[in-house]
The first five atom37 places (N, CA, C, CB, O) and aatype in JSON, in Angstrom:
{
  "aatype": [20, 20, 20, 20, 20, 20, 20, 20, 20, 20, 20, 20, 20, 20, 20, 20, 20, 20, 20, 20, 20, 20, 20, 20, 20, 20, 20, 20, 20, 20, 20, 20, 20, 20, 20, 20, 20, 20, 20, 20, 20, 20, 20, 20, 20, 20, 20, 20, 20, 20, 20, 20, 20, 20, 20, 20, 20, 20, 20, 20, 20, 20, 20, 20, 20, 20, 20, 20],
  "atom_mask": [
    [1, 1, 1, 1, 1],
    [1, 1, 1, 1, 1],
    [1, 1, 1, 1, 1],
    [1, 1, 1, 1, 1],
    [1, 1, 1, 1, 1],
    [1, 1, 1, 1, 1],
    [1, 1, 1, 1, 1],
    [1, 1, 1, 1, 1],
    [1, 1, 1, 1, 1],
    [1, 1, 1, 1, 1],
    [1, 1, 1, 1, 1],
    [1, 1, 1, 1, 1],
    [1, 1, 1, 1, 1],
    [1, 1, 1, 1, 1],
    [1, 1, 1, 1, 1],
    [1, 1, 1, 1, 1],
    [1, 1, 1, 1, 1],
    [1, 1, 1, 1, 1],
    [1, 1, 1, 1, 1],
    [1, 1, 1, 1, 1],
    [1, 1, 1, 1, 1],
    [1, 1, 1, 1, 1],
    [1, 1, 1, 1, 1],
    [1, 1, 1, 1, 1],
    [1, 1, 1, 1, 1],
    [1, 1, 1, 1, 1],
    [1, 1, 1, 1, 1],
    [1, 1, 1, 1, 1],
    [1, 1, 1, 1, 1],
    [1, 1, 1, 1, 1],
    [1, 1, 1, 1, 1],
    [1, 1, 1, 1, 1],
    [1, 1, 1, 1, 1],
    [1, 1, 1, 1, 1],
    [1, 1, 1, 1, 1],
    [1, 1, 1, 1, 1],
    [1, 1, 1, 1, 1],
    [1, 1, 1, 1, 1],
    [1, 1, 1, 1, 1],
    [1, 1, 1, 1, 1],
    [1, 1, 1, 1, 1],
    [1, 1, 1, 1, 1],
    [1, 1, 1, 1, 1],
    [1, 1, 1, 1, 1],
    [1, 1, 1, 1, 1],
    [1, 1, 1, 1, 1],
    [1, 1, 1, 1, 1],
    [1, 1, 1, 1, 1],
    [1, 1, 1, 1, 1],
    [1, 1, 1, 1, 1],
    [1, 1, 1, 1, 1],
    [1, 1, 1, 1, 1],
    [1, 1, 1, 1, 1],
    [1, 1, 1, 1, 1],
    [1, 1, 1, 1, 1],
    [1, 1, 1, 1, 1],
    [1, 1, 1, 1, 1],
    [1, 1, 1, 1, 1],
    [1, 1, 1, 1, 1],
    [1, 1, 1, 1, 1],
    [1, 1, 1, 1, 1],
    [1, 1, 1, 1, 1],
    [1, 1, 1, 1, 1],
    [1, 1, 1, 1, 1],
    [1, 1, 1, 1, 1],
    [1, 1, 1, 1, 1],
    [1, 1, 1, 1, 1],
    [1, 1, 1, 1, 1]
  ],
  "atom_positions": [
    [[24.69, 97.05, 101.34], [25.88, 97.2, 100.57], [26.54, 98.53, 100.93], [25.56, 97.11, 99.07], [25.96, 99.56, 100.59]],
    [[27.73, 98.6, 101.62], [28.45, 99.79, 101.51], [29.17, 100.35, 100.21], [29.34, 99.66, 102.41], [29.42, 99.77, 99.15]],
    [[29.36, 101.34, 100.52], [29.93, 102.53, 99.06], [31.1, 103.14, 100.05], [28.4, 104.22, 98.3], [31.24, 103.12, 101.28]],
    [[31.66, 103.52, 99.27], [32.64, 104.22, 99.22], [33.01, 105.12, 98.11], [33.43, 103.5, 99.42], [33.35, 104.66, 97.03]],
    [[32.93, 106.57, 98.37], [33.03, 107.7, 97.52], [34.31, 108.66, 98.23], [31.46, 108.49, 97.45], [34.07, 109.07, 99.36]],
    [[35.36, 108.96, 97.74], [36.4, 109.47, 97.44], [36.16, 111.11, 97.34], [36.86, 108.78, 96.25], [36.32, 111.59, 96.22]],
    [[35.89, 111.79, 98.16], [36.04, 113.07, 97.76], [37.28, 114.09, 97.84], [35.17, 113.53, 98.32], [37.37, 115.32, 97.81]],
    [[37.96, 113.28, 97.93], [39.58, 114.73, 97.87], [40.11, 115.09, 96.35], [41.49, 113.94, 98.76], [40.96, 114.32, 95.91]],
    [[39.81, 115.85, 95.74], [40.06, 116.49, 94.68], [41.46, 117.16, 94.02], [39.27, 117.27, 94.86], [41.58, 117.98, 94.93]],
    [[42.09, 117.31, 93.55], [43.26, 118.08, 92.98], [42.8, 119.5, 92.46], [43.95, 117.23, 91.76], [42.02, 119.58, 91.5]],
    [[43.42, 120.89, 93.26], [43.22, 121.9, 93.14], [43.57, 122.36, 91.66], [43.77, 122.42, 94.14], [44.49, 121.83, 91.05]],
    [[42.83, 123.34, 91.13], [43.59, 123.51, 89.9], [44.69, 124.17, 89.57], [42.98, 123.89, 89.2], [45.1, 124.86, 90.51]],
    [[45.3, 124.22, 88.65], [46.78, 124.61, 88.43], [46.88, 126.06, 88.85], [47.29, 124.42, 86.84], [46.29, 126.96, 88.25]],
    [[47.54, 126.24, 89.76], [48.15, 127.25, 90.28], [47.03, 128.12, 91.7], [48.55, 128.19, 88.85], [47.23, 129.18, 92.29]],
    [[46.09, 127.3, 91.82], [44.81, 127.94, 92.78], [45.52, 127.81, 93.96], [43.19, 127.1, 92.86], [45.09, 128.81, 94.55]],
    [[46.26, 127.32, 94.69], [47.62, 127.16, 95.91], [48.28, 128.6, 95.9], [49.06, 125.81, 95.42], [48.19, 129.43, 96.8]],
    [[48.87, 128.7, 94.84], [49.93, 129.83, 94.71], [48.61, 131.38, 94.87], [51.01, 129.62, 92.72], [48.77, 132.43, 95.51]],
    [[47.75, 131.07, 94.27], [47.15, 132.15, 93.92], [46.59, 132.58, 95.47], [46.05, 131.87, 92.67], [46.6, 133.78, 95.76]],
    [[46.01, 131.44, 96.61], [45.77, 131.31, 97.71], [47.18, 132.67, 98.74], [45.83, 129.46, 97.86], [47.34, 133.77, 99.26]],
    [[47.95, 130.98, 98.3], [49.02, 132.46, 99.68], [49.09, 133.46, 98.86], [51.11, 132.19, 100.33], [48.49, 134.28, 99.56]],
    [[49.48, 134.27, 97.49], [49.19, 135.5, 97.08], [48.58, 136.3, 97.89], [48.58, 135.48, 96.12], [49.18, 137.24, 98.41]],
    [[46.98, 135.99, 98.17], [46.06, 136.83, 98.31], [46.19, 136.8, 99.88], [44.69, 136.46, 97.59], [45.68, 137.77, 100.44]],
    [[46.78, 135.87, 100.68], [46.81, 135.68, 102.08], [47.89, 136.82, 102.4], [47.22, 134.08, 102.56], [47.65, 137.62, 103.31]],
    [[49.12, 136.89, 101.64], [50.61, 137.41, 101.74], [50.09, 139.48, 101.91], [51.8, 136.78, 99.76], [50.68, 140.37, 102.52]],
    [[49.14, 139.5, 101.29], [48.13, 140.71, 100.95], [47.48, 141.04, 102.07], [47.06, 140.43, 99.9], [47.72, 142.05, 102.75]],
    [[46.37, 139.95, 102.36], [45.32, 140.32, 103.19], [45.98, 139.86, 104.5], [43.86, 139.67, 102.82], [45.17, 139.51, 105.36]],
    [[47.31, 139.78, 104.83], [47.29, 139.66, 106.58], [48.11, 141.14, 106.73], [48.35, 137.95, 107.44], [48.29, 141.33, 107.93]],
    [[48.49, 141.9, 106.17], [49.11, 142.74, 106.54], [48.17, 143.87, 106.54], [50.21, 142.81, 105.88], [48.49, 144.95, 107.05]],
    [[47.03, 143.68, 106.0], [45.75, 144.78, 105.93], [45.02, 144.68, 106.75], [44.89, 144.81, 104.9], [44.44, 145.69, 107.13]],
    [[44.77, 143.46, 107.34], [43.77, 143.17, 108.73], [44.57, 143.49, 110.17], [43.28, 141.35, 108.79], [43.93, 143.85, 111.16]],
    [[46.28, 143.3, 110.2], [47.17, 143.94, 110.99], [46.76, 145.68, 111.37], [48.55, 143.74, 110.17], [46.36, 146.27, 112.38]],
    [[47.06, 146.0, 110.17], [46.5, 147.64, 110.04], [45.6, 147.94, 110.73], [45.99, 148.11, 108.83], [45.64, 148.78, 111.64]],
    [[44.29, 147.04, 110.27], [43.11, 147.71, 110.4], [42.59, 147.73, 111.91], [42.13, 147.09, 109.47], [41.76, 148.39, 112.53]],
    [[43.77, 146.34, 112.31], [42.9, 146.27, 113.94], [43.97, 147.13, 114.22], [42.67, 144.6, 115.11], [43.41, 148.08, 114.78]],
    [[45.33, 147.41, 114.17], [46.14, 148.55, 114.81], [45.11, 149.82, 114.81], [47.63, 148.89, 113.91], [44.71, 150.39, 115.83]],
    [[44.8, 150.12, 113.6], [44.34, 151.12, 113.62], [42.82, 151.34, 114.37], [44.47, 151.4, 112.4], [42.63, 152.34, 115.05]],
    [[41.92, 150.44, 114.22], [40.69, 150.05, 115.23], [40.87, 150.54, 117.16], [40.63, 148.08, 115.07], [40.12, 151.0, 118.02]],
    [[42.57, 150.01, 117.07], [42.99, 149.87, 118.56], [43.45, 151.3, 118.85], [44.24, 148.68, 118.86], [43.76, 151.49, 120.03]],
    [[43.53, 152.01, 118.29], [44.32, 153.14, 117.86], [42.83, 154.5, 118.47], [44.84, 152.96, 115.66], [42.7, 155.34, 119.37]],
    [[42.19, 154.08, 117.57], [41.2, 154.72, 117.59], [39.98, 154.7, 119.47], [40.6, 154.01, 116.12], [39.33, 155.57, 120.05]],
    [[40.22, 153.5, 119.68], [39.5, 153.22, 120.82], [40.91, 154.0, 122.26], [39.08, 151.09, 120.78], [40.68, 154.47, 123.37]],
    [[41.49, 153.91, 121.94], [42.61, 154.61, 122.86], [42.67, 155.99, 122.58], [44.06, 154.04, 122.66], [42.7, 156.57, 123.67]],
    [[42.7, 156.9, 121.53], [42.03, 158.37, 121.43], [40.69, 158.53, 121.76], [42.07, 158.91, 120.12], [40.37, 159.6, 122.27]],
    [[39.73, 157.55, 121.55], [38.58, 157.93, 121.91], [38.18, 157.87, 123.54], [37.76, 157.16, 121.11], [37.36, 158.59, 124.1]],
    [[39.28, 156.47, 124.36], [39.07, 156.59, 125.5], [39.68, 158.12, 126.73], [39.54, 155.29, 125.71], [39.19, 158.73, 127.68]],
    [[40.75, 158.14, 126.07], [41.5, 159.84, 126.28], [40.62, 160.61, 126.67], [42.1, 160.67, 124.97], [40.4, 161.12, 127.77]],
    [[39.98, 160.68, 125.4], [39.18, 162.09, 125.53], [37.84, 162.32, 126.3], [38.83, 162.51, 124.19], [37.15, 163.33, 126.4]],
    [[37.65, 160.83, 126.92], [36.42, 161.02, 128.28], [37.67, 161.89, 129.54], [35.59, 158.77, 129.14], [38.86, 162.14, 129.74]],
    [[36.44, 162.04, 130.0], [36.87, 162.3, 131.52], [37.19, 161.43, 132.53], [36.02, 162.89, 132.1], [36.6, 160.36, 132.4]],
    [[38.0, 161.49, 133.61], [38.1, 160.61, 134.61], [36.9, 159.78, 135.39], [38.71, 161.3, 135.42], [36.72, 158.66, 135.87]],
    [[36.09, 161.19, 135.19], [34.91, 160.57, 135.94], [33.83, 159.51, 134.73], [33.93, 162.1, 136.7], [33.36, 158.38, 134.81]],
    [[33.8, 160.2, 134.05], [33.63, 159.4, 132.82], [34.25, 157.68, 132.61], [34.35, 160.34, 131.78], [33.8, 156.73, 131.97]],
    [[35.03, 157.79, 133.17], [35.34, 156.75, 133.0], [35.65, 156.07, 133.88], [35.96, 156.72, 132.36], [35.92, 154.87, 133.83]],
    [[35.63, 156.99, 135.11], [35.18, 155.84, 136.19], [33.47, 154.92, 136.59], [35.54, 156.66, 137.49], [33.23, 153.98, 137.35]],
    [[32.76, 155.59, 135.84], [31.37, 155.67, 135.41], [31.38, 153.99, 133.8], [31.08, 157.94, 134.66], [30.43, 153.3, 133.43]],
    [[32.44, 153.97, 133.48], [32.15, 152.56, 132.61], [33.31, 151.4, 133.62], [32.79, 152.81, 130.43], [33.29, 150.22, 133.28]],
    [[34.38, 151.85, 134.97], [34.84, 151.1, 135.52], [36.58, 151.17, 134.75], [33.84, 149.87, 135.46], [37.28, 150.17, 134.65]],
    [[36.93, 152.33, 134.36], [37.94, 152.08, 133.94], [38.98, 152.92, 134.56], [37.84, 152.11, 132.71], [38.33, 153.26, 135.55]],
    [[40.11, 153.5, 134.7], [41.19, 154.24, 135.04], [41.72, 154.73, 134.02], [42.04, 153.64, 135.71], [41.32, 154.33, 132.93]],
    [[42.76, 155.71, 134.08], [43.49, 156.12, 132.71], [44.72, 155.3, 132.5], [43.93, 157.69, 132.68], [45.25, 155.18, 131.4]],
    [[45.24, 154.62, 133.83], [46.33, 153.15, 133.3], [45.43, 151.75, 132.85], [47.49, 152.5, 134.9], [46.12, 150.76, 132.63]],
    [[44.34, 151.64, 132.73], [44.1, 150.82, 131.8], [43.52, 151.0, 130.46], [43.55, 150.14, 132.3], [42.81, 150.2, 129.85]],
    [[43.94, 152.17, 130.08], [43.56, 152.04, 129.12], [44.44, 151.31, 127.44], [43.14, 153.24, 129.26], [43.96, 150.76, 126.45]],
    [[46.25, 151.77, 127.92], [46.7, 150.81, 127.17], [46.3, 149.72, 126.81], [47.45, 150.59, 127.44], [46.29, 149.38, 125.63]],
    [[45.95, 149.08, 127.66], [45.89, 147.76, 127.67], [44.77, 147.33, 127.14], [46.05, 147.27, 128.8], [44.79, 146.17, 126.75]],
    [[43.56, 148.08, 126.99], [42.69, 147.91, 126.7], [42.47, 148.19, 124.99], [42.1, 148.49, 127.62], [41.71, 147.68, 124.18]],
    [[43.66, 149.39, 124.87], [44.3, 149.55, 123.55], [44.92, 147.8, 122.16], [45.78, 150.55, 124.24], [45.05, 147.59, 120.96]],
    [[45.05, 147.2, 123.27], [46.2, 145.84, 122.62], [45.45, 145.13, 122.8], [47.66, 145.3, 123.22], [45.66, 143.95, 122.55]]
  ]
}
């Protein structure tokens, strides 16, 4: 005998709205945080030396890029 069970539910009143709220919030903070993450790895790559950093395979023009 097959069954059939129905699981799609109706969210409760207003749990949608309350959703993008907290989305409208948290994408502009995770923007930040990797700007700022990226931010940080590009001062930190600076401040090696050339040789230094030819020693992990890098140049000082890639490091933008490595910034983004």
């Amino acid at each position: 005998m097959a069954s059939y069970e129905t699981t799609t539910r109706v969210a409760p009143l207003g749990a949608v709205s309350m959703f993008r709220a907290a989305q409208f919030v948290a994408e502009p903070i995770a923007a930040f945080v990797a700007w700022n993450n990226a931010r940080k790895t590009r001062n930190a790559l600076y401040a090696l030396s050339s040789r230094e950093l030819d020693d992990i395979g890098l140049c000082r023009a890639d490091i933008e890029m490595i910034g983004r």
